[in-house]
BAFI-3210 file (N, C-alpha, C; in Angstrom, 3 decimals, decimal comma, padded with zeros to 6 digits):
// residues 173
n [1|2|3|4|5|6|7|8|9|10|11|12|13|14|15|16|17|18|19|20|21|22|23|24|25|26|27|28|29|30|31|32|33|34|35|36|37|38|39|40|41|42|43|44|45|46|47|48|49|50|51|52|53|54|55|56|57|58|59|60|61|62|63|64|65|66|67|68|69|70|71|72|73|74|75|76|77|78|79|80|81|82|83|84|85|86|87|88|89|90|91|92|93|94|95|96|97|98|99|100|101|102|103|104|105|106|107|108|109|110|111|112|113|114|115|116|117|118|119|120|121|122|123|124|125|126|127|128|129|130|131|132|133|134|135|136|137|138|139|140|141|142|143|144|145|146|147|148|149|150|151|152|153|154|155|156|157|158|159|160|161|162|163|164|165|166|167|168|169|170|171|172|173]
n.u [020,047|021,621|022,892|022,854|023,857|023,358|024,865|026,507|028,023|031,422|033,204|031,685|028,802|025,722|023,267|020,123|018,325|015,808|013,218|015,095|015,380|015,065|016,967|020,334|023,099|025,078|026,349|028,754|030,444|032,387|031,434|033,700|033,486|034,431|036,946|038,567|040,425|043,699|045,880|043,678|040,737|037,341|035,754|032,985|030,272|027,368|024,392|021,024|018,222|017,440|015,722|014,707|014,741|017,009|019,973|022,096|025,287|028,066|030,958|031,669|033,718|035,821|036,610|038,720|040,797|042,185|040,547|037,688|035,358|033,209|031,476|029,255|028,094|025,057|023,331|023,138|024,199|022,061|021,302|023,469|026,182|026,648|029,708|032,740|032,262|032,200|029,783|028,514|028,310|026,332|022,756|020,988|017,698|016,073|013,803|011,731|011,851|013,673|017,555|020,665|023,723|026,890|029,103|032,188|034,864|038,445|042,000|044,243|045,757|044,485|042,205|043,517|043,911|041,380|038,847|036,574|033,599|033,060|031,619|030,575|032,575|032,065|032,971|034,683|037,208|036,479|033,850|033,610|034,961|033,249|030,999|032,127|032,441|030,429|029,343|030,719|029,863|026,939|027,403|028,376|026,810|024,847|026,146|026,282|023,922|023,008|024,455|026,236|026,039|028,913|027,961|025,466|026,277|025,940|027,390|028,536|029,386|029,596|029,881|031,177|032,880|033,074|035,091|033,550|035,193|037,807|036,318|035,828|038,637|039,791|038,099|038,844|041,359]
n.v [-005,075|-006,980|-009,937|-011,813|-011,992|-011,662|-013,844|-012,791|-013,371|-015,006|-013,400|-011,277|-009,141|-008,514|-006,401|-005,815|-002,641|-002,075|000,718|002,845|005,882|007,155|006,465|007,360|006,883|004,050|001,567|-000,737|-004,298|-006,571|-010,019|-011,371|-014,053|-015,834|-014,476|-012,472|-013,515|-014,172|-010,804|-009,936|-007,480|-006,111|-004,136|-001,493|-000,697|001,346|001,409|002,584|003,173|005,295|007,628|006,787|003,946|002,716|001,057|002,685|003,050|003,671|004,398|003,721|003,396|000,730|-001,941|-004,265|-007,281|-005,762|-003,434|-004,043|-002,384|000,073|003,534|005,117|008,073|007,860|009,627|012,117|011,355|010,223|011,254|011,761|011,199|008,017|005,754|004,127|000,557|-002,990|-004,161|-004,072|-005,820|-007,598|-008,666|-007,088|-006,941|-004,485|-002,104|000,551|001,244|-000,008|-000,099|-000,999|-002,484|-003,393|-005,722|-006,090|-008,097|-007,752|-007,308|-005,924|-004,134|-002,737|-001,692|000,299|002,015|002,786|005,900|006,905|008,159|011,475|012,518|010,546|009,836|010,219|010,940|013,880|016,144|018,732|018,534|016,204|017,584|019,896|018,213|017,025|019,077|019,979|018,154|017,669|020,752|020,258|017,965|019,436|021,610|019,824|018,450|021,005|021,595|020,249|021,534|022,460|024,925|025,351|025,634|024,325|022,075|018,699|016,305|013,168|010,059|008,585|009,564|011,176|014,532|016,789|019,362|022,341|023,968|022,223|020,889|022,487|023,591|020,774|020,945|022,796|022,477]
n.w [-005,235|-007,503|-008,222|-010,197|-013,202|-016,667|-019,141|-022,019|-023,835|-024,184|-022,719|-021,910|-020,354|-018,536|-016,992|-016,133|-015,633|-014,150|-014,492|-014,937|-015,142|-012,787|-011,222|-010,019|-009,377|-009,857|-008,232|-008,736|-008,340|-007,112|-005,890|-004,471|-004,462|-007,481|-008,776|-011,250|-013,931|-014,356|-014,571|-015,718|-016,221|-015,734|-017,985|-017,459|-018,712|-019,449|-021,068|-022,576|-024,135|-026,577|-028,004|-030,267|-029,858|-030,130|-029,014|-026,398|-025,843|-023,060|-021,455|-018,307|-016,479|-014,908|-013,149|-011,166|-009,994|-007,863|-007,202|-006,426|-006,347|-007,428|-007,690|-009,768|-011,561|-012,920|-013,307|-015,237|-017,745|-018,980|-021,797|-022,899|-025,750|-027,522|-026,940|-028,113|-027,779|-026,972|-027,124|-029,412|-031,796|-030,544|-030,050|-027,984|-026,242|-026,301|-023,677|-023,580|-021,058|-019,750|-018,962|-018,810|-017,563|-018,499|-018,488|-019,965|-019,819|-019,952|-020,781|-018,285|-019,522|-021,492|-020,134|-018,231|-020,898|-021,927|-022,040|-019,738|-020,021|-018,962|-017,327|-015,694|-013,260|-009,918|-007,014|-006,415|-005,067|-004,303|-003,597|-001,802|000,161|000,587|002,018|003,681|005,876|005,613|007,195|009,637|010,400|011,502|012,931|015,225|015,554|016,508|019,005|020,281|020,995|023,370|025,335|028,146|031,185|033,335|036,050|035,502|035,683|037,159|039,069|037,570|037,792|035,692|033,058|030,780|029,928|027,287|026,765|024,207|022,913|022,592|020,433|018,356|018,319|017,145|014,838|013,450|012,560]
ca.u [021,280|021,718|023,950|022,725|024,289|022,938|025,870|025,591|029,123|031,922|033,605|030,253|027,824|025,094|022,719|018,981|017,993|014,483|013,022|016,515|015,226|014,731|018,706|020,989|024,073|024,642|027,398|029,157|031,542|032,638|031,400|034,627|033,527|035,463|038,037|039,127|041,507|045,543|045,669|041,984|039,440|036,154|035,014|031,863|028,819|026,276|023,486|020,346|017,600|017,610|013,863|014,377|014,761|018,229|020,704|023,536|026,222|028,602|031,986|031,947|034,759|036,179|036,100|039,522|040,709|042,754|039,552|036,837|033,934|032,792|030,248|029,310|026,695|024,800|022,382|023,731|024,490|020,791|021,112|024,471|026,489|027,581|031,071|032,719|031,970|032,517|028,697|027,901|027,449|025,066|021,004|020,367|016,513|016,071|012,632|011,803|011,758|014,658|018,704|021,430|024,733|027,348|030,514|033,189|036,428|039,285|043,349|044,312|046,376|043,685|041,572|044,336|043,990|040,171|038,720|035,284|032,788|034,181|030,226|030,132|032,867|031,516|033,672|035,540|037,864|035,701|032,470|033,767|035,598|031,895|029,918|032,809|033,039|028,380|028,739|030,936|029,033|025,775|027,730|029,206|025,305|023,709|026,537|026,427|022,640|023,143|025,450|025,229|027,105|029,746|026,818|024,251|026,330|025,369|028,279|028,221|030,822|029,603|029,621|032,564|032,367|034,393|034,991|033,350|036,750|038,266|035,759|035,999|040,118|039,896|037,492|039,740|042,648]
ca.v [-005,748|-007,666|-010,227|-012,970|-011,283|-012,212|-013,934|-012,487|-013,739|-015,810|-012,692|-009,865|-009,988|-007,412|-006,420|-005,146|-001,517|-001,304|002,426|003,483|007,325|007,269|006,183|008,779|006,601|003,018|000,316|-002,240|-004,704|-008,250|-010,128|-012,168|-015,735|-015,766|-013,200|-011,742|-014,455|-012,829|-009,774|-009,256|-006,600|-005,461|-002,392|-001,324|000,323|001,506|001,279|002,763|003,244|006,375|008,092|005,474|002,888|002,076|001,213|004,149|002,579|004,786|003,470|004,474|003,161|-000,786|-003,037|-005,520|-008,129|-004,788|-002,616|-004,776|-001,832|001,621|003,963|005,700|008,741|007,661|010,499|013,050|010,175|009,501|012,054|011,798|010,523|007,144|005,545|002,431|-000,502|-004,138|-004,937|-003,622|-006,812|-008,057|-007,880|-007,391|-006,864|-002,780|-001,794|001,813|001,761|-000,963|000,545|-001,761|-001,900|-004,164|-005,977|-006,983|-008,850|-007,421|-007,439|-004,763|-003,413|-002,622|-001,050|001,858|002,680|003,479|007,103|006,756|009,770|012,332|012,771|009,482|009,787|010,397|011,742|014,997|016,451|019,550|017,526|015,714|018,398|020,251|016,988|016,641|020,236|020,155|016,856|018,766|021,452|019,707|017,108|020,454|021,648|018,378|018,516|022,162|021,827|019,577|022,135|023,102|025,908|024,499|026,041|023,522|020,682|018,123|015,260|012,214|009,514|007,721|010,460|012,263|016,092|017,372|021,000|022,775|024,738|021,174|020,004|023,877|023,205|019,862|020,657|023,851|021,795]
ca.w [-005,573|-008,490|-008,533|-011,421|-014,528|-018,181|-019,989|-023,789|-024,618|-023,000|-021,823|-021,210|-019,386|-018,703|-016,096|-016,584|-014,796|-014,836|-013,361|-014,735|-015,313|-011,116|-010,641|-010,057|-009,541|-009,947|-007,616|-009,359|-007,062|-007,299|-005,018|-003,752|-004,757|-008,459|-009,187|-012,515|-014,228|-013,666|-016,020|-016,476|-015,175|-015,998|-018,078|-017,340|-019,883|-019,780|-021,999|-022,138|-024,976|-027,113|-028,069|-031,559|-028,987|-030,177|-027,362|-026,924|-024,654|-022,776|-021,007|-017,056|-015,821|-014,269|-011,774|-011,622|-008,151|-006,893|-007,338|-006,471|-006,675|-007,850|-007,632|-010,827|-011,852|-014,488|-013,822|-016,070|-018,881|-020,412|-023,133|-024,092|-026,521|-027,155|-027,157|-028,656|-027,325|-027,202|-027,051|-030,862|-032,722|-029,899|-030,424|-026,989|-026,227|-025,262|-023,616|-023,137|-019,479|-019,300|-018,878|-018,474|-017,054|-019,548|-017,830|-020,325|-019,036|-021,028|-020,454|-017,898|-020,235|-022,188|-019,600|-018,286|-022,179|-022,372|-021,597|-019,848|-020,089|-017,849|-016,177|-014,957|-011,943|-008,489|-006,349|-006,180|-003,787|-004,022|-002,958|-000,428|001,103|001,169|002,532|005,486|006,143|006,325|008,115|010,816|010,741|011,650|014,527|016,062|015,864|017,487|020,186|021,060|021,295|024,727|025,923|029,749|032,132|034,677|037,124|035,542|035,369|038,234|039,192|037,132|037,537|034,313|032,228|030,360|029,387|026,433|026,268|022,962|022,516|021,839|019,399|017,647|017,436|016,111|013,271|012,989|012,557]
c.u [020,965|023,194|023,898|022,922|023,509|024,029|025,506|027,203|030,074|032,517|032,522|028,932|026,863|023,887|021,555|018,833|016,787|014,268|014,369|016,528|015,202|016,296|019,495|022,654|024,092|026,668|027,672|030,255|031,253|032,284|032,295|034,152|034,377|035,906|038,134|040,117|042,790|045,545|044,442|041,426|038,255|035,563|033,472|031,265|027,762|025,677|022,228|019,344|017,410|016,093|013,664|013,812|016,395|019,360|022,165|024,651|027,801|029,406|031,795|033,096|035,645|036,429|037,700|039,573|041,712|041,820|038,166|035,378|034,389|031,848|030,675|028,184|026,287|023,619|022,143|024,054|023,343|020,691|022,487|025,208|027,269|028,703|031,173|032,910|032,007|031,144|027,717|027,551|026,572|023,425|020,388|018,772|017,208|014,892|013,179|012,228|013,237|016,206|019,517|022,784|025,705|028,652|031,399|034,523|037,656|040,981|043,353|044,952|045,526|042,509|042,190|044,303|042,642|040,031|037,167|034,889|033,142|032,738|030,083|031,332|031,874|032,067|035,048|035,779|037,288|034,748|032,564|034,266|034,029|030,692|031,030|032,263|030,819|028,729|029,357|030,466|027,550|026,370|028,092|027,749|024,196|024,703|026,278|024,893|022,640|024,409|024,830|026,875|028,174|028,245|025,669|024,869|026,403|026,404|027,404|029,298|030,931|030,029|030,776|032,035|033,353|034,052|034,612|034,332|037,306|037,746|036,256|037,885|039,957|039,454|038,120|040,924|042,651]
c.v [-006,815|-008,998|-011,598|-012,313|-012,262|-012,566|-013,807|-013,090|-014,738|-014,789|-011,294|-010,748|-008,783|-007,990|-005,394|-003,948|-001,089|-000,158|003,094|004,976|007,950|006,985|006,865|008,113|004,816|002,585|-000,604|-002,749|-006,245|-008,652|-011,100|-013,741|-015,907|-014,612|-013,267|-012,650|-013,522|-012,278|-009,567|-008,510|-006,427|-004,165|-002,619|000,024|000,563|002,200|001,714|003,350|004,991|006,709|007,538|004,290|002,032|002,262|002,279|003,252|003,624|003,771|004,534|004,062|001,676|-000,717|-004,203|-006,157|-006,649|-003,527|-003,323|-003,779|-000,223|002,146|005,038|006,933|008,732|008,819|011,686|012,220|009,999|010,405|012,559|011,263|009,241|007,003|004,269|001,715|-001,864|-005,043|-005,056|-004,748|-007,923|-007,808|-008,063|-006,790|-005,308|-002,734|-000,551|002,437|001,084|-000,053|-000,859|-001,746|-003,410|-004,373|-006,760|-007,050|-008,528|-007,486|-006,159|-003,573|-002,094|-001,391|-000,055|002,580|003,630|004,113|006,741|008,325|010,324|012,558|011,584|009,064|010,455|011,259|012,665|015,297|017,546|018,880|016,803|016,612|019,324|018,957|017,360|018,022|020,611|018,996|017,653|019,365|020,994|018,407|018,358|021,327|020,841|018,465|019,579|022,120|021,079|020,312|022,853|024,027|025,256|024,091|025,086|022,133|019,961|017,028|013,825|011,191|008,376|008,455|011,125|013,660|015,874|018,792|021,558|023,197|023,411|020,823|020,989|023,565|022,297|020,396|022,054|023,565|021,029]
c.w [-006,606|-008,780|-009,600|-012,521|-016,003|-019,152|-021,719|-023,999|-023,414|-022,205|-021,488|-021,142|-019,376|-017,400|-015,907|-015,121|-015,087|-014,230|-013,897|-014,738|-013,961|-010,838|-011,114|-009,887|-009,308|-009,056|-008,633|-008,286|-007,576|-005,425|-003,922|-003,820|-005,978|-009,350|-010,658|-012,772|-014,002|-014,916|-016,391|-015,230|-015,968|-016,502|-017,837|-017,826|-019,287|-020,614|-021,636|-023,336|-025,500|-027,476|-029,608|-030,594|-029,459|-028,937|-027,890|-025,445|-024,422|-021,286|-019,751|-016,292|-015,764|-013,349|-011,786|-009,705|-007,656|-006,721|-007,505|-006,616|-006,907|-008,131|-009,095|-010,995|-012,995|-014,829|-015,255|-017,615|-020,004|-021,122|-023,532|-025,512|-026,408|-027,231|-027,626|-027,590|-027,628|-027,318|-028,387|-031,353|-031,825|-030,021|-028,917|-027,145|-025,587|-025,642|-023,261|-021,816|-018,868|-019,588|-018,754|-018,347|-018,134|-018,639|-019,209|-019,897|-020,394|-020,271|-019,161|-018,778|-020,907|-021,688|-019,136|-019,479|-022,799|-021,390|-021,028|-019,938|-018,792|-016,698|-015,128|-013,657|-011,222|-007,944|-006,898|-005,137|-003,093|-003,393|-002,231|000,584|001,751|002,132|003,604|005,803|006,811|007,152|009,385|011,177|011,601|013,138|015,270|016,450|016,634|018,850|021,027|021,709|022,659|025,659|027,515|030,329|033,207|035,696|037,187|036,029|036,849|038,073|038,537|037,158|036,274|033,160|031,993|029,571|028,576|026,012|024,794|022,473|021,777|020,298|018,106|016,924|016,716|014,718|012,931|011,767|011,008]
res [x|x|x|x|x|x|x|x|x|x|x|x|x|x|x|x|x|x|x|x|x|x|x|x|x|x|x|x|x|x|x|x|x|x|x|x|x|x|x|x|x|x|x|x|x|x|x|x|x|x|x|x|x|x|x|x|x|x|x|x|x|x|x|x|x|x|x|x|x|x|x|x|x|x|x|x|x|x|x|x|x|x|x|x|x|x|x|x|x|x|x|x|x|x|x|x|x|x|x|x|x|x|x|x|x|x|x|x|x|x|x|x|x|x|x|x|x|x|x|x|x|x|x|x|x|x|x|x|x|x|x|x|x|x|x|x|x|x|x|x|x|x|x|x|x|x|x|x|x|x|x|x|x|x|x|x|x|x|x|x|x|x|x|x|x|x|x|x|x|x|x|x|x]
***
């Protein structure tokens, strides 16, 4: 967690990723001490050194006070192309190994208007629907595995049974 940002301007800010070739998706989130002035949010870049070593910055999304966080995949990102950006006439320092994540504070207006790179959402309805659908699978596998016959089962007055049939409808359902 990172939460001491590098002020490069009065409104951006930026936030060093060293190892960044090892990070497959990156958090951003406010952390509820000072909010977004009224009408402002947060786009958020990232940046990340090209095989010149010039920085390529690439818009993933924002952050405002009615959307305090978001998860992003920047895996898929280090060899694309850049986008415009608000951090161009900055000379920030870029090392080879170093990535960095760029916060500028802009109108909201402003931010419903920009497109980020379409790689860098997270979640799909497809991909979550497969993660629930294995996570079920795999609790309906750990329960059944403690499964016993009427014949075995021995009186417990602590203990509640729940029929497999039930569990089977629900995750039917």
């Amino acid at each position: 967690v990172q939460a001491a940002p590098q002020q490069v301007a009065e409104d951006k800010f930026v936030f060093d990723l060293p190892d960044y070739e090892n990070i497959n998706h990156v958090v951003v989130f406010m952390l509820g001490t000072i909010p977004f002035p009224e009408g402002m949010g947060g786009s958020v870049y990232f940046c990340y050194p090209d095989q010149s070593g010039m920085a390529v910055w690439q818009l993933l999304g924002f952050v405002t006070n009615e959307k305090p966080s978001a998860i992003f995949k920047i895996s898929g990102l280090k060899s694309g192309k850049g986008s415009q950006h608000p951090f161009g006439a900055m000379n920030l320092p870029q090392t080879p190994t170093v990535a960095q994540i760029g916060i500028s504070v802009e109108l909201l207006e402003n931010l419903a208007q920009q497109t980020p790179v379409a790689s860098a959402a997270v979640s799909s309805v497809d991909s979550f629907t497969e993660f629930t659908q294995k996570m079920l699978d795999n609790f309906y596998n750990f329960a059944s595995s403690f499964a016993v016959t009427q014949a075995q089962m021995t009186p417990n007055p602590s203990e509640a049974f729940i029929p497999a049939n039930v569990v089977l409808k629900w995750y039917g359902n």
